[in-house]
PDB file of N, CA, C and O in Angstrom:
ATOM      1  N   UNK A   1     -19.452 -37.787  16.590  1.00  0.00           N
ATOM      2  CA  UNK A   1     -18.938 -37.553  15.275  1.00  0.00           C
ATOM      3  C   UNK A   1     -17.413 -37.637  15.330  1.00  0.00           C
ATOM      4  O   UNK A   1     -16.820 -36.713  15.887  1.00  0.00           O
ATOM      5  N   UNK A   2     -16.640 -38.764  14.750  1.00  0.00           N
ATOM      6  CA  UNK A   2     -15.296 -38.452  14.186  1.00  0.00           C
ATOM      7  C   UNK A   2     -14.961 -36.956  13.654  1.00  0.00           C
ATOM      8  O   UNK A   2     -15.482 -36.023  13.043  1.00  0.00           O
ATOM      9  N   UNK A   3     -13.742 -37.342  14.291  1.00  0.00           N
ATOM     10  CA  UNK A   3     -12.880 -35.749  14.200  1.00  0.00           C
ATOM     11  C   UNK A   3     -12.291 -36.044  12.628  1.00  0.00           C
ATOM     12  O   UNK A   3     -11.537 -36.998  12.822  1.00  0.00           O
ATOM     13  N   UNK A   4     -12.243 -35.761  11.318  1.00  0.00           N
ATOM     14  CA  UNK A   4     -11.854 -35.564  10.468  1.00  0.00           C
ATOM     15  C   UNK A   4     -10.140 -34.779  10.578  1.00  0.00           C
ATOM     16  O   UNK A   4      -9.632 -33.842  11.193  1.00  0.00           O
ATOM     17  N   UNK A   5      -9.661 -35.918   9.488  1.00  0.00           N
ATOM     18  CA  UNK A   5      -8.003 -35.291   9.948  1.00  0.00           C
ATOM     19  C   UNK A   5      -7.790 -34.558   8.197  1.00  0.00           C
ATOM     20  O   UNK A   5      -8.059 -34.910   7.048  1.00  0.00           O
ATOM     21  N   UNK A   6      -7.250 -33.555   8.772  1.00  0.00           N
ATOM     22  CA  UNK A   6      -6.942 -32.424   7.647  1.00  0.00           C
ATOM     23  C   UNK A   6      -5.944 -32.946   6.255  1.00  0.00           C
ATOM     24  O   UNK A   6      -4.838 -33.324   6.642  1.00  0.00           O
ATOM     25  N   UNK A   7      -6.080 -33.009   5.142  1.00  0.00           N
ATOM     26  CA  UNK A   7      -5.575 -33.039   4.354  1.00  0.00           C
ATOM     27  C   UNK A   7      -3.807 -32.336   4.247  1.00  0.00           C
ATOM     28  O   UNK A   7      -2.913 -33.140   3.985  1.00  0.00           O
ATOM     29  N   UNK A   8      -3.570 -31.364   4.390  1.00  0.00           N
ATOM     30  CA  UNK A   8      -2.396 -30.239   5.159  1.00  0.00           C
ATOM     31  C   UNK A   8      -1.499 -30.677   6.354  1.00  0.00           C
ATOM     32  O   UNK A   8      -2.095 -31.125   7.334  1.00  0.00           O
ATOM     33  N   UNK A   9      -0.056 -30.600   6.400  1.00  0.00           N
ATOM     34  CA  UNK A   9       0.043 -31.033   7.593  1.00  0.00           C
ATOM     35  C   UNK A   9       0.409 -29.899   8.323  1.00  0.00           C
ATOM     36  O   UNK A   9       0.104 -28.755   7.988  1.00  0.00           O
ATOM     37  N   UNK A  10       1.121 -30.222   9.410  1.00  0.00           N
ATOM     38  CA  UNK A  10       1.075 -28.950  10.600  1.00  0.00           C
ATOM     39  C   UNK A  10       1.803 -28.152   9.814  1.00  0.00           C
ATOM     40  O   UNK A  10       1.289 -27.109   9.409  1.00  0.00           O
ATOM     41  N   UNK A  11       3.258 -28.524   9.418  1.00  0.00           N
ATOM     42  CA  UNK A  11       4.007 -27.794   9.086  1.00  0.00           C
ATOM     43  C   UNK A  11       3.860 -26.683   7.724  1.00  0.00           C
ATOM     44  O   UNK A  11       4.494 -25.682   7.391  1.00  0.00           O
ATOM     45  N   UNK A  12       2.592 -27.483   7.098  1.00  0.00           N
ATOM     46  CA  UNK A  12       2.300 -26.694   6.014  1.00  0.00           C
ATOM     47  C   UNK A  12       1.379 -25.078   6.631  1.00  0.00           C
ATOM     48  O   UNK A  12       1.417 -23.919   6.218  1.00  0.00           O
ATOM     49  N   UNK A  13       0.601 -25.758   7.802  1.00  0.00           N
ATOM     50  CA  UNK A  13      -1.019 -24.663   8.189  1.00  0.00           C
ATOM     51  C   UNK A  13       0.085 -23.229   8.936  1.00  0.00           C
ATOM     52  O   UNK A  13      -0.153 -22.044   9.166  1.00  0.00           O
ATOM     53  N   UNK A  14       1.516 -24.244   9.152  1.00  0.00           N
ATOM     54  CA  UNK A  14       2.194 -22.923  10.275  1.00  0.00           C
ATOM     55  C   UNK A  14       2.433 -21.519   8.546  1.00  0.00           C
ATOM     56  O   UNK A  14       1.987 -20.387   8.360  1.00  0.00           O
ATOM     57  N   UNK A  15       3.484 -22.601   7.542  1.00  0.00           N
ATOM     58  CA  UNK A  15       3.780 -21.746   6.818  1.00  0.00           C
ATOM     59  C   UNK A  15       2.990 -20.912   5.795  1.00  0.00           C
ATOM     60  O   UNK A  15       3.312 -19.866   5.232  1.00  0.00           O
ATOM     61  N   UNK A  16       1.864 -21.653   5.701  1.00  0.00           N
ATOM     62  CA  UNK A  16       0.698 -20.629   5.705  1.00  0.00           C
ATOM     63  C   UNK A  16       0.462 -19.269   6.310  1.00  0.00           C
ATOM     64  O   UNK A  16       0.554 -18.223   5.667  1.00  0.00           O
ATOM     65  N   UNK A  17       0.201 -19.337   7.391  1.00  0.00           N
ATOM     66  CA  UNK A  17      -0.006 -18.248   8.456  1.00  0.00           C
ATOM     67  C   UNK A  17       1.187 -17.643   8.151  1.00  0.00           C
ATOM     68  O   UNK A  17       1.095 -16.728   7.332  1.00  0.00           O
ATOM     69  N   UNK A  18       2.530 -17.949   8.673  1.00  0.00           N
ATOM     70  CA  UNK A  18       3.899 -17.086   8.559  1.00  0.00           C
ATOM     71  C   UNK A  18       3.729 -16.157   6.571  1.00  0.00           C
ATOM     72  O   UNK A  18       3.916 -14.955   6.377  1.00  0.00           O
ATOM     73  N   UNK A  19       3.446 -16.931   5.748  1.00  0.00           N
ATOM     74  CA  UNK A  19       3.172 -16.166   4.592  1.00  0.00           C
ATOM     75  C   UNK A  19       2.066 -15.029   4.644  1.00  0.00           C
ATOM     76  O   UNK A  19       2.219 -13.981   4.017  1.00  0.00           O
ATOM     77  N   UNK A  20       0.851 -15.305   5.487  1.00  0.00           N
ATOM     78  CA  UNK A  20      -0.229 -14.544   5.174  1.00  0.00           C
ATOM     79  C   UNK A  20      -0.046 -13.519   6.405  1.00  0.00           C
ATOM     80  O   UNK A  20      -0.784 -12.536   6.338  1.00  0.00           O
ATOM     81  N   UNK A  21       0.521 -13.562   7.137  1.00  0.00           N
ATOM     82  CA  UNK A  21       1.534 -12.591   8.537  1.00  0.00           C
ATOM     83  C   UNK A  21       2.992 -11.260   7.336  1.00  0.00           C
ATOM     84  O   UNK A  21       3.309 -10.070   7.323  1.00  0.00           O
ATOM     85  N   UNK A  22       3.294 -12.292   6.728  1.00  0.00           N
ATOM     86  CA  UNK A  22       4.158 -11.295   6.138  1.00  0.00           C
ATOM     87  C   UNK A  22       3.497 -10.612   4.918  1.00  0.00           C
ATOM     88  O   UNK A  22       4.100  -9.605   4.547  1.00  0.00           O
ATOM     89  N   UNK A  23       2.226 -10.986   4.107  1.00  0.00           N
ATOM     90  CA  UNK A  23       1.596 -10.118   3.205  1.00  0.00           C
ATOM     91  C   UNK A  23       1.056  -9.085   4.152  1.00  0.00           C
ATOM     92  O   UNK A  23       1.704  -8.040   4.109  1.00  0.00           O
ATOM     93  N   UNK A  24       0.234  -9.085   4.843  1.00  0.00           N
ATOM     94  CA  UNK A  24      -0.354  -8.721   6.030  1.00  0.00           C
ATOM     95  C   UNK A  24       0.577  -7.397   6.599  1.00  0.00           C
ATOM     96  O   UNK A  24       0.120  -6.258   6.697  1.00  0.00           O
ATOM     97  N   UNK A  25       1.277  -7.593   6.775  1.00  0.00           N
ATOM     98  CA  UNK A  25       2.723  -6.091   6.459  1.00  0.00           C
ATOM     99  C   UNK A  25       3.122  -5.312   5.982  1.00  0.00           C
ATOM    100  O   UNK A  25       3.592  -4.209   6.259  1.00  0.00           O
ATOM    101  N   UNK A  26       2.792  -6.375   4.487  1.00  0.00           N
ATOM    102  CA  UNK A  26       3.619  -5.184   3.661  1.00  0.00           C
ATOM    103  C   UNK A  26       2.382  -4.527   3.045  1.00  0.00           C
ATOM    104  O   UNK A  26       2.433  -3.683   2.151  1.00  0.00           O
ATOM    105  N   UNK A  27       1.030  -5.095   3.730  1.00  0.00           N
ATOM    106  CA  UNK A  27      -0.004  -4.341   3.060  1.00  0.00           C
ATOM    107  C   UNK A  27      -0.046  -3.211   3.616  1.00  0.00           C
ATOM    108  O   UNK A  27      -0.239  -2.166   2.995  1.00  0.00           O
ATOM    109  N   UNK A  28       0.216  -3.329   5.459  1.00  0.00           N
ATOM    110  CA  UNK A  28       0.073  -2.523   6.310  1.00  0.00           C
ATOM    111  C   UNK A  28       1.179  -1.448   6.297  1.00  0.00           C
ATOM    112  O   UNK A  28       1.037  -0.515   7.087  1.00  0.00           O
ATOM    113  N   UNK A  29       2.177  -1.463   5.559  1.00  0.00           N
ATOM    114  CA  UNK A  29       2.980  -0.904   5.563  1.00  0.00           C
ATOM    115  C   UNK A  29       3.122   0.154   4.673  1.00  0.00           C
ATOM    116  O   UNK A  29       3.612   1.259   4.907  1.00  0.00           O
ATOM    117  N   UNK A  30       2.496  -0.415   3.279  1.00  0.00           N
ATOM    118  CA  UNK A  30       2.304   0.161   2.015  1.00  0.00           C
ATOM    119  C   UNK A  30       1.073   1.049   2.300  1.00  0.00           C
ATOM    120  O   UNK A  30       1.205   2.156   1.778  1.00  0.00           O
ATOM    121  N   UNK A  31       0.126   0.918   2.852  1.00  0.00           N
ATOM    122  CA  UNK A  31      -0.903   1.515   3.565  1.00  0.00           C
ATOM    123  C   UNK A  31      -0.758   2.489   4.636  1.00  0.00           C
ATOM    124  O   UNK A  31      -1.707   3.179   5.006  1.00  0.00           O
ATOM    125  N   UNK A  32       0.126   2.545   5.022  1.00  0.00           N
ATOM    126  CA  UNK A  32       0.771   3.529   6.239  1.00  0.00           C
ATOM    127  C   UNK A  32       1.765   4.767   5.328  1.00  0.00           C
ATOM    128  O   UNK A  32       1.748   5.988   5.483  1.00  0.00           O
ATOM    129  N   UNK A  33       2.530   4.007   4.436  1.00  0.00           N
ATOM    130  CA  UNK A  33       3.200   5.352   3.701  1.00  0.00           C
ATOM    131  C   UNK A  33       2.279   6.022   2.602  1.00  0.00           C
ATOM    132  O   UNK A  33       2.623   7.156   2.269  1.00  0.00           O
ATOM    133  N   UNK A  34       0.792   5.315   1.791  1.00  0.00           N
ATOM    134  CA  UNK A  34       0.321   5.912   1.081  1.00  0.00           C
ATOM    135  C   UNK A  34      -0.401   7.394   2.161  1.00  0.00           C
ATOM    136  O   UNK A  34      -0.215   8.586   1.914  1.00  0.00           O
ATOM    137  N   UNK A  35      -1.310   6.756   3.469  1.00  0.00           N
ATOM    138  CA  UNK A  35      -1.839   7.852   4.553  1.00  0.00           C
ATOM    139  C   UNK A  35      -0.929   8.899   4.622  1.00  0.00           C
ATOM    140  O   UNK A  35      -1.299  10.041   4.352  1.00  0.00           O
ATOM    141  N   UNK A  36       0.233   8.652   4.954  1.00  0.00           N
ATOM    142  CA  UNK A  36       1.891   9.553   5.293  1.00  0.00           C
ATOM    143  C   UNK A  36       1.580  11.116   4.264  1.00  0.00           C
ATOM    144  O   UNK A  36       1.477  12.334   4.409  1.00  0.00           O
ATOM    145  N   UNK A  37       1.515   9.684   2.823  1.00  0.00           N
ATOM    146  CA  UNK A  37       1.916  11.022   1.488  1.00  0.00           C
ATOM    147  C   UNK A  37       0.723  11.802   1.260  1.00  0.00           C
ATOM    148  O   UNK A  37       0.839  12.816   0.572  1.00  0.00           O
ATOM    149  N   UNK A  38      -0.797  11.381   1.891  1.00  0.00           N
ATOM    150  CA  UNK A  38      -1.809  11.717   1.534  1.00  0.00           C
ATOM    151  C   UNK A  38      -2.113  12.833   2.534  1.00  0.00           C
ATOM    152  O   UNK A  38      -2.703  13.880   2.268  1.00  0.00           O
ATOM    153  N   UNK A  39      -1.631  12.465   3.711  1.00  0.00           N
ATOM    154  CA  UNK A  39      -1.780  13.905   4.697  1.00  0.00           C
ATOM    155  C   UNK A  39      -0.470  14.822   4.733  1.00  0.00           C
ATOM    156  O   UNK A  39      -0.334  15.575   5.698  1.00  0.00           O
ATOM    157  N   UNK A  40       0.314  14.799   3.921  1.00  0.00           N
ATOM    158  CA  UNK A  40       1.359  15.638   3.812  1.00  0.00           C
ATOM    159  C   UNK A  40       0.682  16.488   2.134  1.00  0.00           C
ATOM    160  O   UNK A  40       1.044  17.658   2.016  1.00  0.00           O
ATOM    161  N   UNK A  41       0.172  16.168   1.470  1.00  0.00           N
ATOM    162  CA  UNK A  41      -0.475  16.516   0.043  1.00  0.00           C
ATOM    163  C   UNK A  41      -0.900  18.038   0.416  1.00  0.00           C
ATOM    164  O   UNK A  41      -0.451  19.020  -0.175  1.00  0.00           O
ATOM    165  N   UNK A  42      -1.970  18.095   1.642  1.00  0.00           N
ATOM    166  CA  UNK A  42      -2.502  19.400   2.104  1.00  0.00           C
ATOM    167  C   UNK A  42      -1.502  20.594   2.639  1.00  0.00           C
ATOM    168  O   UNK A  42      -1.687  21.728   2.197  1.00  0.00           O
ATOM    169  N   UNK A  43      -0.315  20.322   3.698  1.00  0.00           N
ATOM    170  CA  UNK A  43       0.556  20.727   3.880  1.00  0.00           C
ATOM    171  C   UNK A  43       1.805  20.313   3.687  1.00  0.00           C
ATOM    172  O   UNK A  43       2.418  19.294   4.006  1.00  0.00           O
ATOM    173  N   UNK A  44       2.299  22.103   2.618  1.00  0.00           N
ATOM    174  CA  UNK A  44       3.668  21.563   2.549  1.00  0.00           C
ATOM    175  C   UNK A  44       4.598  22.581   2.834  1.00  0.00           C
ATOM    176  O   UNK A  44       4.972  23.618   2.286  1.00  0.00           O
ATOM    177  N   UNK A  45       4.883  21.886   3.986  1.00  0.00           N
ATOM    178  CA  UNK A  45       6.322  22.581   5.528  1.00  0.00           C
ATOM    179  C   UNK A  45       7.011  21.812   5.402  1.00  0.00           C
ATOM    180  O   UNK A  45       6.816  20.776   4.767  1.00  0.00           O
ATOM    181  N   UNK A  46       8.414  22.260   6.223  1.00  0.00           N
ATOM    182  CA  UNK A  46       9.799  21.495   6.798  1.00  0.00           C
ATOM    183  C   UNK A  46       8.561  20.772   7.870  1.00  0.00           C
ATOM    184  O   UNK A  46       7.503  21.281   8.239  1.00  0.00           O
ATOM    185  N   UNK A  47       9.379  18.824   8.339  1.00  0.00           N
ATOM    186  CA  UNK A  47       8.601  18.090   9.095  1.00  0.00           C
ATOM    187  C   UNK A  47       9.730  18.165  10.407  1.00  0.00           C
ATOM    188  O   UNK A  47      10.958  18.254  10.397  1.00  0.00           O
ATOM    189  N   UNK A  48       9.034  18.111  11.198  1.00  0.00           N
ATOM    190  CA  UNK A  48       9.586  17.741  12.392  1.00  0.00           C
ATOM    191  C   UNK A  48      10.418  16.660  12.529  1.00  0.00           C
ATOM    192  O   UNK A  48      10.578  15.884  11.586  1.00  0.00           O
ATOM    193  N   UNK A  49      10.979  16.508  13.604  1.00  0.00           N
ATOM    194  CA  UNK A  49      11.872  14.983  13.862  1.00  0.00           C
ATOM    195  C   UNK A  49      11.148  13.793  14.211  1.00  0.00           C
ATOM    196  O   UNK A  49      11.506  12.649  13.929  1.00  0.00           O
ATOM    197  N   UNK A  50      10.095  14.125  14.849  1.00  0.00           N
ATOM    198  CA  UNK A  50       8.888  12.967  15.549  1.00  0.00           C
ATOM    199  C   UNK A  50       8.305  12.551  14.177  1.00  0.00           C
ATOM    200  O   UNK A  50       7.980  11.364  14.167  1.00  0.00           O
ATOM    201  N   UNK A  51       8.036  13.354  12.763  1.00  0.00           N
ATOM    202  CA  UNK A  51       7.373  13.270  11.708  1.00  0.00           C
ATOM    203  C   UNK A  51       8.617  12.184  10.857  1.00  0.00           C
ATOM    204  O   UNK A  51       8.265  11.392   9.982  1.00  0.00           O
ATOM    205  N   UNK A  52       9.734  12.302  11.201  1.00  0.00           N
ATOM    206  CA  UNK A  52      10.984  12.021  10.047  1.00  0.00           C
ATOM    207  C   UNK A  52      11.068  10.446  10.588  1.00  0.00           C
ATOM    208  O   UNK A  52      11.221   9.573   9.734  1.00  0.00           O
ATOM    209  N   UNK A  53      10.977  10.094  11.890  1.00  0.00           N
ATOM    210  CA  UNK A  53      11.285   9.105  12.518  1.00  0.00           C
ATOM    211  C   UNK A  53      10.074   7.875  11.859  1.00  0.00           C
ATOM    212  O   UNK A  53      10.359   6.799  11.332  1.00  0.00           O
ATOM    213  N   UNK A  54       8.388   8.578  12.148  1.00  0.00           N
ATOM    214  CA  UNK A  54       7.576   7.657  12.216  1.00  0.00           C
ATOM    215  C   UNK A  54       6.878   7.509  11.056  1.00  0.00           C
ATOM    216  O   UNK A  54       6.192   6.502  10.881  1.00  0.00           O
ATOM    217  N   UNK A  55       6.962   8.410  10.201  1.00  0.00           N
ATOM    218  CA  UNK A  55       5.937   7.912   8.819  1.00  0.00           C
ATOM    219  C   UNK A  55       6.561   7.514   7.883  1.00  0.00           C
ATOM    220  O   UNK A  55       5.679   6.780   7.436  1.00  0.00           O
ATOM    221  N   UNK A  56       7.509   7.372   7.090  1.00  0.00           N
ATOM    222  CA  UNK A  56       7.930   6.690   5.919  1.00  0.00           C
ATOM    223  C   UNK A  56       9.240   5.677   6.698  1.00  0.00           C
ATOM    224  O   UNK A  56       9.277   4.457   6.540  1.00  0.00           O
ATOM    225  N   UNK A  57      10.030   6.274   7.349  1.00  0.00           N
ATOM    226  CA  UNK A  57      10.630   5.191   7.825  1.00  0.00           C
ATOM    227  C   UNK A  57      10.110   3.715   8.593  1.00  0.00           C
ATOM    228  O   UNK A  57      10.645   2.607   8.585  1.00  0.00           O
ATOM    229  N   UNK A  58       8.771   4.217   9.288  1.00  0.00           N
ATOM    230  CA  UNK A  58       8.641   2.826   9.727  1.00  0.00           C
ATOM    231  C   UNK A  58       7.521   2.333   8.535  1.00  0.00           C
ATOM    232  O   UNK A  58       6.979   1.228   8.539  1.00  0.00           O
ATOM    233  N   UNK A  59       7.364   3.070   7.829  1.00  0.00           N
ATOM    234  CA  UNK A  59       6.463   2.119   6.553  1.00  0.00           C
ATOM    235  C   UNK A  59       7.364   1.340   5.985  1.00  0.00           C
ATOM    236  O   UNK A  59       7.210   0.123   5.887  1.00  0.00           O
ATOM    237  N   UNK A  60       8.482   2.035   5.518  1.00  0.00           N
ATOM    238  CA  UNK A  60       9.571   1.017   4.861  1.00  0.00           C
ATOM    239  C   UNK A  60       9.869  -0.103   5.903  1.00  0.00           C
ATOM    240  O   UNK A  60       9.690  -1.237   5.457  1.00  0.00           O
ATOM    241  N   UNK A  61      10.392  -0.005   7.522  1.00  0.00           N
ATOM    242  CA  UNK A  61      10.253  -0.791   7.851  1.00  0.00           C
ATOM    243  C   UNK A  61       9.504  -2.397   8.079  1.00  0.00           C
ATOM    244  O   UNK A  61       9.938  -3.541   8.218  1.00  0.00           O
ATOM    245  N   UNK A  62       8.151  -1.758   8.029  1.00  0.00           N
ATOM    246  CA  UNK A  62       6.951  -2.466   7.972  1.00  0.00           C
ATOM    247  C   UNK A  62       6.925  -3.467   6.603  1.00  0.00           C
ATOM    248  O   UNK A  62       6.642  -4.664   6.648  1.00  0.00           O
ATOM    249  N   UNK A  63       7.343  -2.588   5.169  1.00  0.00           N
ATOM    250  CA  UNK A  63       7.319  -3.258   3.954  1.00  0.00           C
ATOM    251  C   UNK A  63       8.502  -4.448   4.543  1.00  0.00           C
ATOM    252  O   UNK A  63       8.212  -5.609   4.834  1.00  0.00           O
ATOM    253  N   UNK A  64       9.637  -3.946   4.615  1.00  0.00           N
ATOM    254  CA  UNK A  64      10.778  -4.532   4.450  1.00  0.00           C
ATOM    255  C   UNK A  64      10.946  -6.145   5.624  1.00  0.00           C
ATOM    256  O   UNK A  64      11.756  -7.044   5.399  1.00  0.00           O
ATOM    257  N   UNK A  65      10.056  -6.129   6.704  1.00  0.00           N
ATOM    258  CA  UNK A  65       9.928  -6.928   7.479  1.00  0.00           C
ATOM    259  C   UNK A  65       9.338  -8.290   7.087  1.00  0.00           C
ATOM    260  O   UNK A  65       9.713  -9.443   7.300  1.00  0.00           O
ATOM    261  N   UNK A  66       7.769  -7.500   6.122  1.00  0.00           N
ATOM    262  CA  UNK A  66       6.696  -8.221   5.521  1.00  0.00           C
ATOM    263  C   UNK A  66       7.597  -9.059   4.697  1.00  0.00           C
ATOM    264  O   UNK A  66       7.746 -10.255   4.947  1.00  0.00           O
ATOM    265  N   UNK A  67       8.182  -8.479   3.750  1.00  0.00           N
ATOM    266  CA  UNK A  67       8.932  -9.033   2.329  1.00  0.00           C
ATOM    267  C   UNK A  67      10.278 -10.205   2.915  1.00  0.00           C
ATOM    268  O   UNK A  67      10.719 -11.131   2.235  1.00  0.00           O
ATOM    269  N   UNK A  68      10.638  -9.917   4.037  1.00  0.00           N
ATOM    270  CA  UNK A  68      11.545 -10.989   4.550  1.00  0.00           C
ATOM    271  C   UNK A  68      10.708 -11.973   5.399  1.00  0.00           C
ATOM    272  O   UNK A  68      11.392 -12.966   5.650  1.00  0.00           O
ATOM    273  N   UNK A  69       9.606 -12.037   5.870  1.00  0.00           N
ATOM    274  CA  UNK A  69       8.371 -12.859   6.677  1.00  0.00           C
ATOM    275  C   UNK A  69       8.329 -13.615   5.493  1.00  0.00           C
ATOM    276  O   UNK A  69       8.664 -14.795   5.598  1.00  0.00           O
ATOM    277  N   UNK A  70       7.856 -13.028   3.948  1.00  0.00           N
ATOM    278  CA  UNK A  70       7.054 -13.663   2.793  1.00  0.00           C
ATOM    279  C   UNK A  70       8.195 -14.482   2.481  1.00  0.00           C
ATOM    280  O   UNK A  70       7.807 -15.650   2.439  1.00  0.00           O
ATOM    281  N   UNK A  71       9.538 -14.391   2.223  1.00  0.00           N
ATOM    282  CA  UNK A  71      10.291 -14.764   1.571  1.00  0.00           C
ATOM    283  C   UNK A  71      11.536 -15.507   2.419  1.00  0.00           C
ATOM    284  O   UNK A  71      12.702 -15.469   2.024  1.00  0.00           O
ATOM    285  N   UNK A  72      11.144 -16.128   3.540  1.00  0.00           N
ATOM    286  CA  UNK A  72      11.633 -17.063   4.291  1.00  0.00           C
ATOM    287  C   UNK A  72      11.163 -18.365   4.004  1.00  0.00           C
ATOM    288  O   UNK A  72       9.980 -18.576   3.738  1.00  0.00           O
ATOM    289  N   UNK A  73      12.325 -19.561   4.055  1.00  0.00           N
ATOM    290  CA  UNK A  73      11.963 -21.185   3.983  1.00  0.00           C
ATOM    291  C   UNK A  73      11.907 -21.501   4.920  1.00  0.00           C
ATOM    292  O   UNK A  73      12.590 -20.948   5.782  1.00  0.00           O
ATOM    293  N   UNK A  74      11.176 -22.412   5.187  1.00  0.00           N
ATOM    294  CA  UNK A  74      11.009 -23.210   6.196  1.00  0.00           C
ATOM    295  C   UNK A  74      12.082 -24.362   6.152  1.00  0.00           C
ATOM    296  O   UNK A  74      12.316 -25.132   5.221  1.00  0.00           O
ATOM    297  N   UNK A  75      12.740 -24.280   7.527  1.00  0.00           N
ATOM    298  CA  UNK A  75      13.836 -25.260   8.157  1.00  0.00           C
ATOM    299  C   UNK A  75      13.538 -26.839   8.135  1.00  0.00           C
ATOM    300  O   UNK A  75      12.953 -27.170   9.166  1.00  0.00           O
ATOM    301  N   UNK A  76      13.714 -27.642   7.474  1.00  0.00           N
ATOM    302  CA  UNK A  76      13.412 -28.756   7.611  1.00  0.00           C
ATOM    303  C   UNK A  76      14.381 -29.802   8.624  1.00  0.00           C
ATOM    304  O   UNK A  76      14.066 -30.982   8.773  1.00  0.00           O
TER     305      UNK A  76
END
């Protein structure tokens, strides 16, 4: 059987992936600070430093990475 050649070219299937890599982030990211606010809902204390470092800051991180992944051109 002939190998069928793709309609798409490379450069399109990469920036594909690089788009669906950076939604993929900011889902995970947006998803990481909703958990954050949802287990802080039950208790409400002063947070630790280990708490200040890893739950909303690296969600924003996570968003903010995604949203520059999504919103990059490709170099021609």
């Amino acid at each position: 059987m002939a190998r069928r050649s793709s309609i798409y070219t490379a450069a399109y299937r990469r920036e594909r992936r690089r788009r669906i890599l950076g939604w993929v982030l900011v889902a995970l990211g947006a998803a990481m600070a909703a958990v954050h606010m949802v287990s802080h809902l039950g208790r409400l204390k002063i947070v630790g430093y280990q708490d200040l470092l890893i739950g909303y800051p690296m969600a924003a991180v996570l968003v903010l990475a995604g949203f520059i992944v999504v919103g990059m051109t490709a170099k021609a």
